[in-house]
N, C-alpha and C positions, 0 to 999 in steps of 0.2 A: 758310256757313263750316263747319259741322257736318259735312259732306258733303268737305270739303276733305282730299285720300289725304297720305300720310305725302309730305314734301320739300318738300309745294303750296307756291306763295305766295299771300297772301292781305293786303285791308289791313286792317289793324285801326285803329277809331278810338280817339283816346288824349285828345282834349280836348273838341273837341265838333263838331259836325256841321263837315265840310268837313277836319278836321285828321285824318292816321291817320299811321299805320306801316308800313312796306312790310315784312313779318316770311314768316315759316316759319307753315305751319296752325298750330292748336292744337296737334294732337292731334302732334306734332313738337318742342312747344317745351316737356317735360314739363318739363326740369330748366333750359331757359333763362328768365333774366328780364329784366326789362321794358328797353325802350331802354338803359337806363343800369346797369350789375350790378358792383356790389363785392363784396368776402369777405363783406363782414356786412350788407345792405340797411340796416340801420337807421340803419349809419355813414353813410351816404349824404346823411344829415339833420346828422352836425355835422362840423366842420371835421377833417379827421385829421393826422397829423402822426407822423413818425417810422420804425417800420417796416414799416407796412406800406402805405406810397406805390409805387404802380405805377413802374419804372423798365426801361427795355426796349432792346434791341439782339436783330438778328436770330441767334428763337433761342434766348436770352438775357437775364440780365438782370446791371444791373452799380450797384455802388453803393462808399462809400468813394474809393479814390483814384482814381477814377472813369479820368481821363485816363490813367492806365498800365495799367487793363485794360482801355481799350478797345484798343489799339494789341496789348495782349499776345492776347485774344480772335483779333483781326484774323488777328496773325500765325500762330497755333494753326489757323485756316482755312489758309490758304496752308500750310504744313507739311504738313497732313492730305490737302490736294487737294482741300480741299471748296472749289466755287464760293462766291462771295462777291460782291457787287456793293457794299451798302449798310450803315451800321449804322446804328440808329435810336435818336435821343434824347430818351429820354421825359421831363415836369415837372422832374426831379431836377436838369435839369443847372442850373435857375434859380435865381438868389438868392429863397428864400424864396417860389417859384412865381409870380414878378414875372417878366409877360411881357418877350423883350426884354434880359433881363439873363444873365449865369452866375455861377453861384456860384463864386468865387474859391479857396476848399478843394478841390472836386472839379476844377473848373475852371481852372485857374489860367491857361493861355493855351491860348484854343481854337484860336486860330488856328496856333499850334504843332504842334498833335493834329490838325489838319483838313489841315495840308500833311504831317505824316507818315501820315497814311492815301492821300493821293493819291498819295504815292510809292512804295506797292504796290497799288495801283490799288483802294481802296476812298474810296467815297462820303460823306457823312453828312446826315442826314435830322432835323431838328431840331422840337420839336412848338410850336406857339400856339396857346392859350384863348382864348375871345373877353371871357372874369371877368379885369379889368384890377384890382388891387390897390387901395381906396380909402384913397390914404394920400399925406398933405402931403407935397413933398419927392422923390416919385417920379414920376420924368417924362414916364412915360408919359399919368402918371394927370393932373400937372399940364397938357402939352398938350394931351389931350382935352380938360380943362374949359374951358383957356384957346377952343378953337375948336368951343364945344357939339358933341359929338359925342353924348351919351352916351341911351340909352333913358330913357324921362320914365316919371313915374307920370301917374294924372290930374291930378294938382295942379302940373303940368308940375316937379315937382324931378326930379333924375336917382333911377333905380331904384337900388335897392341889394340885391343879392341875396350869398347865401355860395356861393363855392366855393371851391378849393384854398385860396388867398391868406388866406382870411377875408372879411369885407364887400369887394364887388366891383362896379365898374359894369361897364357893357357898349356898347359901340361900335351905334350904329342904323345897319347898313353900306346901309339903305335909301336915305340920301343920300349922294350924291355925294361932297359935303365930307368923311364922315367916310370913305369908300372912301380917297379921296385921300391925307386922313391916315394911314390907316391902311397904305396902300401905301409911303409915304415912311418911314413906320418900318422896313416892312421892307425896305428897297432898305438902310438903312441896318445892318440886321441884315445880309444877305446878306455886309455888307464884312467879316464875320470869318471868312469862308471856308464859311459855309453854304451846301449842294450844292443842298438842296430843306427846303419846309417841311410837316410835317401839322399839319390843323386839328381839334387833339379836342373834345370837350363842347360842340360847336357849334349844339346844339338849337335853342335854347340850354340846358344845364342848369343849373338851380339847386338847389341841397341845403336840406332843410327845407320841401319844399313838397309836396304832396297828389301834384300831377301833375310833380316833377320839372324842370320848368320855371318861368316868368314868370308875373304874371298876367295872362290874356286883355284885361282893362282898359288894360295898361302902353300910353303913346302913343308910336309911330315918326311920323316927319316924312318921309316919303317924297317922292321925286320924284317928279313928274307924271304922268312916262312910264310909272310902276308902280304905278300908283293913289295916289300923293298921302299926305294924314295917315291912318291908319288905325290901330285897337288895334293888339295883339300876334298875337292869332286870324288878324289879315287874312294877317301876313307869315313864321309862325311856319314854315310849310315850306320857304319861299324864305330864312330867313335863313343857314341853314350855306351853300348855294351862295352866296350873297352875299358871304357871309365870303373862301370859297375865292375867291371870282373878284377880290375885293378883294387878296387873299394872292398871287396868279399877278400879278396887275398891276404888286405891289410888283416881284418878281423879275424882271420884264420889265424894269423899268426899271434896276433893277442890273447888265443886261448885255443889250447888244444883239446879243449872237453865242451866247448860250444859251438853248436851251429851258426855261421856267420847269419843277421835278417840286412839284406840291402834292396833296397825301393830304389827304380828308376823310373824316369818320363819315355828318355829315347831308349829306342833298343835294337836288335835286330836277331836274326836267326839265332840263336845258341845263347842268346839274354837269358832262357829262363835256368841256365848253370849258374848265374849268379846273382839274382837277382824276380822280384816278383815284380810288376807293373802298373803303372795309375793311367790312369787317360788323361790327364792333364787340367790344364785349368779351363774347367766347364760352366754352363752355366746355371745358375736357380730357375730353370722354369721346364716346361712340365716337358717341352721338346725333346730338350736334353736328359732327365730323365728317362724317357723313352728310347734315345740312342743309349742309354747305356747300356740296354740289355745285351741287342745282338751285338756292341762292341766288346763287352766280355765275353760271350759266348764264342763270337769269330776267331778273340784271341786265344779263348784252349783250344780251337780244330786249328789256329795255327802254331801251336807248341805254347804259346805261353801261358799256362794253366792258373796262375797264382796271379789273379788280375783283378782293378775294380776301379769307380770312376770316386771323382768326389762325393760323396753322400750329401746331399740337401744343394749341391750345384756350389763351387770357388765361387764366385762374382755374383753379386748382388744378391737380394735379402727371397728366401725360401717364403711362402706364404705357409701356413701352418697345417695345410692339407698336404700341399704339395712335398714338405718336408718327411710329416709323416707317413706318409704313401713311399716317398725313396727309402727312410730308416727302414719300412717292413719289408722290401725290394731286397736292401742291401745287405740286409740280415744274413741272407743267403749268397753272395756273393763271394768267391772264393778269397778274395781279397777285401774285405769291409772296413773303410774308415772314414773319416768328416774333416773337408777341409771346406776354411773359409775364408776369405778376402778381408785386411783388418778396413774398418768403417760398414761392414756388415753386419745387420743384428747378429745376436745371441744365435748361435745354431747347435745349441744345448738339446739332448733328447726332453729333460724333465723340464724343459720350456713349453715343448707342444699342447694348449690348450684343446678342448675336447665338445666341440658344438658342431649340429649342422648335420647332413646328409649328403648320402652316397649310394648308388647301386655298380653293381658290377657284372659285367658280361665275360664268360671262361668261352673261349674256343680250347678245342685238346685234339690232340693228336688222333687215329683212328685207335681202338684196342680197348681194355680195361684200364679204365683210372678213378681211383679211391678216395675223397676227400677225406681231409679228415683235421684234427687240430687238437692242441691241449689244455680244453677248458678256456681259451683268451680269443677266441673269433672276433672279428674288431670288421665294421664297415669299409675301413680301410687300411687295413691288414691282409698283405696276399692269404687269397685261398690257396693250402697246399693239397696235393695231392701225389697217391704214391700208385707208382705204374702196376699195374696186374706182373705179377712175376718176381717181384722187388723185394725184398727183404731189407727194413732200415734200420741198426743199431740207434739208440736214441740213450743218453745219457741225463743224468739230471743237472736240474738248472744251477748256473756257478753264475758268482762274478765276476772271477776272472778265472783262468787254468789254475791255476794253483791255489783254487779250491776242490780241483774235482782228485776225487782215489781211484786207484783198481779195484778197490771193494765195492764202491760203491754200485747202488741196485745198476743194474741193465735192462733196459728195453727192446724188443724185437716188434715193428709196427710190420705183419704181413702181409701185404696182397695177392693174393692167389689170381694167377691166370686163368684162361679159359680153360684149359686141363687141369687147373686143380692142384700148380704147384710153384714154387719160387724160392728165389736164393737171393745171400747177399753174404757181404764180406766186414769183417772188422779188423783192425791193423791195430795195434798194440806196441807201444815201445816209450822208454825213458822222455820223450818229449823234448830230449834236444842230447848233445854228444853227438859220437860216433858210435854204443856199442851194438848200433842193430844192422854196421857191416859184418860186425863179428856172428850174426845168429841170436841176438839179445832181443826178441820180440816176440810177439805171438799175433800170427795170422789165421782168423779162423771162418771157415765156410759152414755156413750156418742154409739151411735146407727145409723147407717146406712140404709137404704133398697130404693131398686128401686122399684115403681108401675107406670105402663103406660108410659116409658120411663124417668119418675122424680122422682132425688133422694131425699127422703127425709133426714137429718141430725138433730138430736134432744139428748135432756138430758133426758135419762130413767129413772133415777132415781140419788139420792143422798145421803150422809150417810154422818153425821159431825155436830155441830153446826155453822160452820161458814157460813157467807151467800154470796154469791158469790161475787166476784170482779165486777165492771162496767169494761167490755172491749170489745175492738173491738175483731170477731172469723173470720177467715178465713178459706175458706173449699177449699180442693182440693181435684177432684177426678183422681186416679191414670187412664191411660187408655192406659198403657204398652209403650214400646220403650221412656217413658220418656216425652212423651206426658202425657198433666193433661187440666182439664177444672178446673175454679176456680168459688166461691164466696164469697162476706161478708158480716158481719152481726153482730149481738149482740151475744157474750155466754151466752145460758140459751135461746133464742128463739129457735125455728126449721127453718132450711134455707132450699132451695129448690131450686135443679138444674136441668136444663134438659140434658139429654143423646143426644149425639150427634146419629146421624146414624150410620150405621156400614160401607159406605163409607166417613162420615167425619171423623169418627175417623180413619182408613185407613190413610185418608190425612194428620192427624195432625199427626200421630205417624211417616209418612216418613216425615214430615216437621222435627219434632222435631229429629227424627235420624240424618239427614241430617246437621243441627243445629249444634248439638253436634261433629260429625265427622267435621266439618269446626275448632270447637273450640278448640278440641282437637288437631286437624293441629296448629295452633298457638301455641301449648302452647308447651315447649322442656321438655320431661322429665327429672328425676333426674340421673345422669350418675352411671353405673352400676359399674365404677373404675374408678376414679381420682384422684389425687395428692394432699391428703393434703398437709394444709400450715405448714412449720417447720417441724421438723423432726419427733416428734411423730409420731405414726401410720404410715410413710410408709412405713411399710411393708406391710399392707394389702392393699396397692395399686396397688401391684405386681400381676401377674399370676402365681398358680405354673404350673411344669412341669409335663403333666402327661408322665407315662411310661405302656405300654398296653400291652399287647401279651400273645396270651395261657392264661392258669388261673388265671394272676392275672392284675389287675389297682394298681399302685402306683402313689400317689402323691408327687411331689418334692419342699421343696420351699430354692433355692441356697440362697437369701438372708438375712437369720436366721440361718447360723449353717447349712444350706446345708442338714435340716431335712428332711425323709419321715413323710408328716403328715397326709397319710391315706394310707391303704393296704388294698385293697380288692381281696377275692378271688369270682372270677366272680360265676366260677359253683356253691356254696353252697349262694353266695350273703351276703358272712360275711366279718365285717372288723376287723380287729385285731388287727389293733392300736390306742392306746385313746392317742388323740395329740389335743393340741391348735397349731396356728400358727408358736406363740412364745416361746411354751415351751411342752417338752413331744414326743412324735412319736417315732420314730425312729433318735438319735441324739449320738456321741463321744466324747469324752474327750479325753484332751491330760494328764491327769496327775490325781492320786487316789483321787484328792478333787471333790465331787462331784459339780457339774455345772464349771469344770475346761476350760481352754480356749476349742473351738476348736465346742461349742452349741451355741455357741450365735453370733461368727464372718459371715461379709459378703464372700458367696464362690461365685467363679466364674466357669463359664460352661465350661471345660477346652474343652469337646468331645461332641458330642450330633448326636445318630444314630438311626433312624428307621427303625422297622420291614418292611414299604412299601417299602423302598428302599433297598433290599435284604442282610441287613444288622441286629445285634444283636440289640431288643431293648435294647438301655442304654445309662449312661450318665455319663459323670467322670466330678468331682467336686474336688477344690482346695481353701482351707482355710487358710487364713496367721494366722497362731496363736500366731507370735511373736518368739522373737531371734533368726532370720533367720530357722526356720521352717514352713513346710505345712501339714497342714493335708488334703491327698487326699483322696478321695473316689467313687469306679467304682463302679456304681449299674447297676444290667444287669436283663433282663429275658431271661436264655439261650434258643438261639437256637434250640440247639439237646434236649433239654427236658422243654417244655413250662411253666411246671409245678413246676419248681423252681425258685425262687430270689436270685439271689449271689449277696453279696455285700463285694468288697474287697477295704479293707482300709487301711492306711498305713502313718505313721509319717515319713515324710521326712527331712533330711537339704538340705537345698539348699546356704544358706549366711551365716554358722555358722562363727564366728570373727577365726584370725590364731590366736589369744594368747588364746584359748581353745584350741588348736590343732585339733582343725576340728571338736571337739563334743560339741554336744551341753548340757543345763540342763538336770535334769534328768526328762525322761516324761514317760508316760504311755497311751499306747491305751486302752482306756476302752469304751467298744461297749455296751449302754445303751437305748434299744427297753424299751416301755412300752406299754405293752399289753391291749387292754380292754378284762374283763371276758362277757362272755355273761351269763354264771352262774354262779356266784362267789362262791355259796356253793356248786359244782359239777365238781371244776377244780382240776387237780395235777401237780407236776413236776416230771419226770418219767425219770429215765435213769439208766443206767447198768453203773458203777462207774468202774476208772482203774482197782482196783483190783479186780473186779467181781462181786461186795456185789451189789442189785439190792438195787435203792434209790429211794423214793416217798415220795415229797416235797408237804405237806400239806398249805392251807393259816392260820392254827393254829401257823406255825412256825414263822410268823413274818419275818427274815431276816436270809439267811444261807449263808455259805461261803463254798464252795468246794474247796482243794488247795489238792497238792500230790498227790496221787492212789486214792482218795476219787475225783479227776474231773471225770465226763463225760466221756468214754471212746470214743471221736469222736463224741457224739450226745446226745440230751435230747433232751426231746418233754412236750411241755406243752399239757395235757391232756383235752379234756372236757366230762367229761363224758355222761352227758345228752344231748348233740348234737352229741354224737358216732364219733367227729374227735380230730386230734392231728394235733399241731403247730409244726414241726422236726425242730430242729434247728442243723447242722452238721458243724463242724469248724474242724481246725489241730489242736491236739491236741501240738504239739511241737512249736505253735502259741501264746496259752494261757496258763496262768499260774494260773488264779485261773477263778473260775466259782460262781457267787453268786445272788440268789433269794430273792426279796424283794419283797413280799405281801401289795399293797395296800388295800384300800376298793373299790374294781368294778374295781382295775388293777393289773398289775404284770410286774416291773423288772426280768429279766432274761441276766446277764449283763455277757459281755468276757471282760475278764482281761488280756493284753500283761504283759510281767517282766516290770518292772523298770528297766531303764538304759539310759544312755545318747544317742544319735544318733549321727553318719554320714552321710557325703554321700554314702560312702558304707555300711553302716550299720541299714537301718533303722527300723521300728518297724513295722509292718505287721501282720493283721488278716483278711482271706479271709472265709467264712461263708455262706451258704445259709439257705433259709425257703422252707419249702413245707408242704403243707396240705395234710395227708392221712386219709382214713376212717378207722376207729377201732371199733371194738366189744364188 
């Protein structure tokens, strides 16, 4: 895995032997986290509620009176010209996150709202959990029990785990029965004018758990045919596709003249029979953009063809390059939509302001490749290109499907090979039903070749019974730099062009260079950081700081909590913190609650020195955390040894009131780094404890607390064994008073804990600590 180059995909195990994750390498996923990623990880573990519940439309996100901005959304596409097919409704629209149901406030009749979106030709995309609401009186929950459906513990009661709802059981879609039932609810859903359904959290995830999910122990009742009764370990990869193929079945049976559309997260082998795929919840920055290429592409060379990530990144606010740089990416993408995080700006396409610059550099494959585009070349709009050999049908521009006909005009965009010839294929059928099992289609091989300088263009052949459309065809032959010669003609005859020379084309290709470099002068690209409007999102409007010197690059961003939200060390080219913007890196608290003041306030640059100016790289940072205290903090890379990070930190008063007599509440430093693992099955926590007992802190243990002779004697190192180095982390021992390890999935808390006590000015609370990366054996 170590060896795995930046996009790779790799799988990671996440429960134990035989169970993984089909993820992006490490060394790729610096700021993404594990299967399942909210704003705050730790919320993960209790029920949330209020505002900040994920709610999504493509794009978008919508909340309040829900049903009049979806329709107002909707028609703001349509005005703008922007395409449109779908909008997608996330948890929110259910009573109380009760599968199955709508919430009556937001909701009040959806089926009003689902026939005013058809009648400008938009879709709607509805979500189901497989955490059924454990509560007398709710029907769904009643008919499962009435018809055992539900996952068993070992003492065969049904499981009960938390997610959205609160205490929640969960449907065993291993059997049959509970498929069936589960289908029949939703044939019954579909009746409110539901287009399609996705299946989220379908790991299954459970909140408050080590590993995110169920325990290995929980008992499925399986059918025969799929191995029978077995734990949770046996079924745990196969249960999202279950789900989905249980979810396509329902819609099937709701309508015999539509194609079921069901969207799921998890999957596995034979998922794409029912079901097309999202990559989950990613993030807005340019990283994760970049993984989402090879992770779609991996997924059609591994069967699942119909794939795509969030568009502009789930969690946190897209910068307006960044965004429109994904929308032209995504365009293309076999599976294209926008989700976003609710407390997230606007992630509207006709939001993207238009300023600023861009270049860009094409690697291509070895062979013939044709640029080319339709009059809209944008700085930051892929450049497409069509392979030598290729033949692409191209249709004209819709809003949505259901504006395009079979009459209308057809485009054929050529690239002729280095012989001088090429094919391609176009598929034809009613756009949903079943009748193009019956032969209701038209599949046609459409063929290219140059003789004596003219090309001919013709119908090789066909396969379907339908007979073609009467329409105007338009042929263009690609002839590089963007240059093209054209013709028209009927589909279904053979057209015929002649090739220019090899000095006219010469001329047209720097014509049309030429052309394009004027037009792209005019045109201002999308600014690479700009100021949203309102206060959302700006923080990632900001720059961080970096700090460089000797071994390592840190990133600093003063205006969240005065975080490092990356560590790299340069020589080995690992980073070792898994940080969002907003939340995670390297971050303190002023007091034992975890996310307590002192992670989230704006710090100010108190110092700021550079290595060039024969001075210590570093930066000291001061945080108002409230009742006349600060939390300072001096991040350096010393001098006399390049090779360590000190970061010393320290709770000050500065304005405590005289009727406390100079002290303030009672606070606590607690120093809360979150590490990413690069081998999560391969890591330790390793140190020689006060009293001398040598300690090796496994990710079995979930969460440990070191306090007394049982701390760290001066240092502990997180280990990695299969990259052969260790993370040192050395602090004063007469600094900290407890030391405590929290094992995530793909990270690790390794947190210093000051006493509790109130401060002065002379008295305040201090832990001064560095990192250093050594090689070990």
């Amino acid at each position: 895995m170590a060896a795995a180059s930046a996009g790779d995909m790799v799988w990671v195990p996440i429960l134990e032997e035989g169970v993984f994750r089909f993820d992006a390498s490490e060394d790729t996923r610096v700021a993404a986290g594990p299967s399942l990623s909210f704003a705050e990880p730790r919320r993960r573990e209790v029920q949330r509620e209020g505002g900040d519940r994920p709610s999504v439309l493509p794009a978008c996100e919508v909340a309040g009176n829900v049903q009049k901005v979806v329709i107002k959304v909707v028609r703001t596409f349509r005005e703008k010209g922007i395409p449109c097919d779908v909008v997608w409704m996330d948890i929110d629209y259910m009573d109380g996150f009760r599968c199955f149901t709508f919430d009556s406030n937001r909701f009040p009749d959806p089926k009003s709202m689902v026939d005013d979106l058809h009648s400008i030709g938009c879709k709607s995309i509805w979500m189901l959990d497989p955490g059924i609401k454990k509560e007398d009186g709710y029907f769904v929950y009643e008919s499962g029990s009435k018809n055992d459906v539900w996952i068993k513990k070992e003492d065969h009661s049904p499981f009960i785990g938390e997610v959205w709802p609160g205490d929640c059981v969960f449907p065993d879609f291993t059997i049959e029965r509970t498929r069936t039932w589960w289908a029949s609810l939703v044939k019954d859903f579909v009746s409110n004018g539901v287009d399609g359904i996705w299946n989220d959290m379908n790991e299954p995830a459970v909140f408050k758990t080590t590993t995110k999910t169920m325990p290995e122990s929980n008992i499925h009742r399986g059918d025969e045919d799929i191995g029978g009764v077995q734990n949770h370990s046996y079924y745990h990869n196969a249960y999202g596709m279950l789900m989905a193929r249980s979810t396509y079945e329902g819609m099937a049976l709701s309508s015999t003249d539509k194609r079921p559309f069901v969207l799921t997260r998890a999957g596995f082998i034979g998922s794409q029979r029912y079901a097309a795929t999202w990559t989950g919840d990613n993030l807005s920055n340019w990283d994760h953009m970049h993984m989402s290429l090879p992770m779609v592409l991996q997924l059609g060379l591994s069967g699942q063809p119909l794939s795509g990530p969030d568009i502009g990144g789930f969690a946190g606010n897209a910068t307006p390059k960044l965004f429109g740089r994904w929308m032209g990416v995504g365009a293309l993408f076999p599976f294209s939509r926008g989700h976003s995080e609710t407390g997230s700006i606007d992630h509207e396409p006709c939001t993207v302001p238009t300023k600023g610059a861009h270049e860009c550099v094409h690697k291509l494959p070895k062979g013939v490749w044709s640029p080319f585009d339709f009059g809209d070349s944008h700085h930051d709009l892929p450049v497409m290109y069509l392979q030598g050999g290729a033949i692409l049908p191209v249709g004209l521009p819709i809003k949505h499907v259901g504006d395009a006909s079979l009459e209308d005009d057809l485009s054929l965009l050529v690239s002729l090979d280095e012989n001088g010839k090429a094919e391609g294929i176009l598929f034809e059928d009613a756009g949903d039903g079943y009748g193009f099992t019956q032969g209701n289609y038209l599949l046609t091989y459409y063929v290219a070749e140059v003789h004596s300088s003219v090309v001919s263009v013709k119908v090789l052949k066909t396969e379907g019974s339908w007979k073609r459309p009467k329409r105007n065809l338009n042929i263009s032959i690609l002839l590089g730099g963007g240059a093209m010669i054209s013709s028209r003609g009927v589909d279904g005859e053979e057209l015929h062009l002649t090739m220019p020379s090899q000095s006219e084309v010469s001329t047209l290709v720097a014509t049309s260079e030429l052309e394009l470099k004027r037009r792209l002068e005019m045109i201002r690209p999308i600014p690479d950081i700009d100021e949203p409007s309102g206060q959302e999102g700006a923080e990632l409007s900001k720059i961080p700081v970096d700090l460089k010197s000797g071994d390592w690059l840190l990133k600093v961003v003063p205006w969240i909590g005065g975080r490092i939200i990356s560590m790299t060390h340069l020589p080995t080219d690992s980073q070792w913190l898994h940080s969002r913007i907003e939340i995670n890196g390297y971050e303190e608290y002023s007091g034992t609650e975890y996310r307590s003041a002192g992670c989230t306030e704006e710090y100010k640059v108190v110092k700021r020195y550079l290595e060039q100016s024969g001075e210590e790289e570093s930066i000291c940072l001061e945080g108002d955390i409230g009742g006349g205290l600060v939390l300072q903090r001096h991040i350096s890379i010393l001098q006399d040894n390049a090779k360590i990070v000190q970061i010393d930190s320290s709770i000050q008063a500065r304005s405590v009131g005289a009727g406390s007599g100079g002290f303030s509440r009672l606070v606590c430093l607690r120093v809360h780094p979150t590490f990413t693992l690069l081998h999560p099955t391969e890591v330790v926590v390793a140190f020689t404890a006060i009293n001398g007992s040598k300690q090796e802190v496994s990710p079995e243990s979930a969460e440990v607390t070191f306090e007394g002779d049982l701390r760290p004697n001066g240092e502990w190192m997180l280990v990695d064994k299969c990259a052969g180095v260790s993370l040192v982390n050395r602090f004063e021992i007469s600094q900290v008073s407890k030391c405590l390890v929290h094992w995530g999935t793909g990270d690790l808390n390794m947190e210093l804990w000051s006493e509790e006590r109130p401060v002065s000015k002379d008295t305040p609370l201090r832990i001064c600590h560095h990192y250093e990366l050594r090689q070990t054996s």
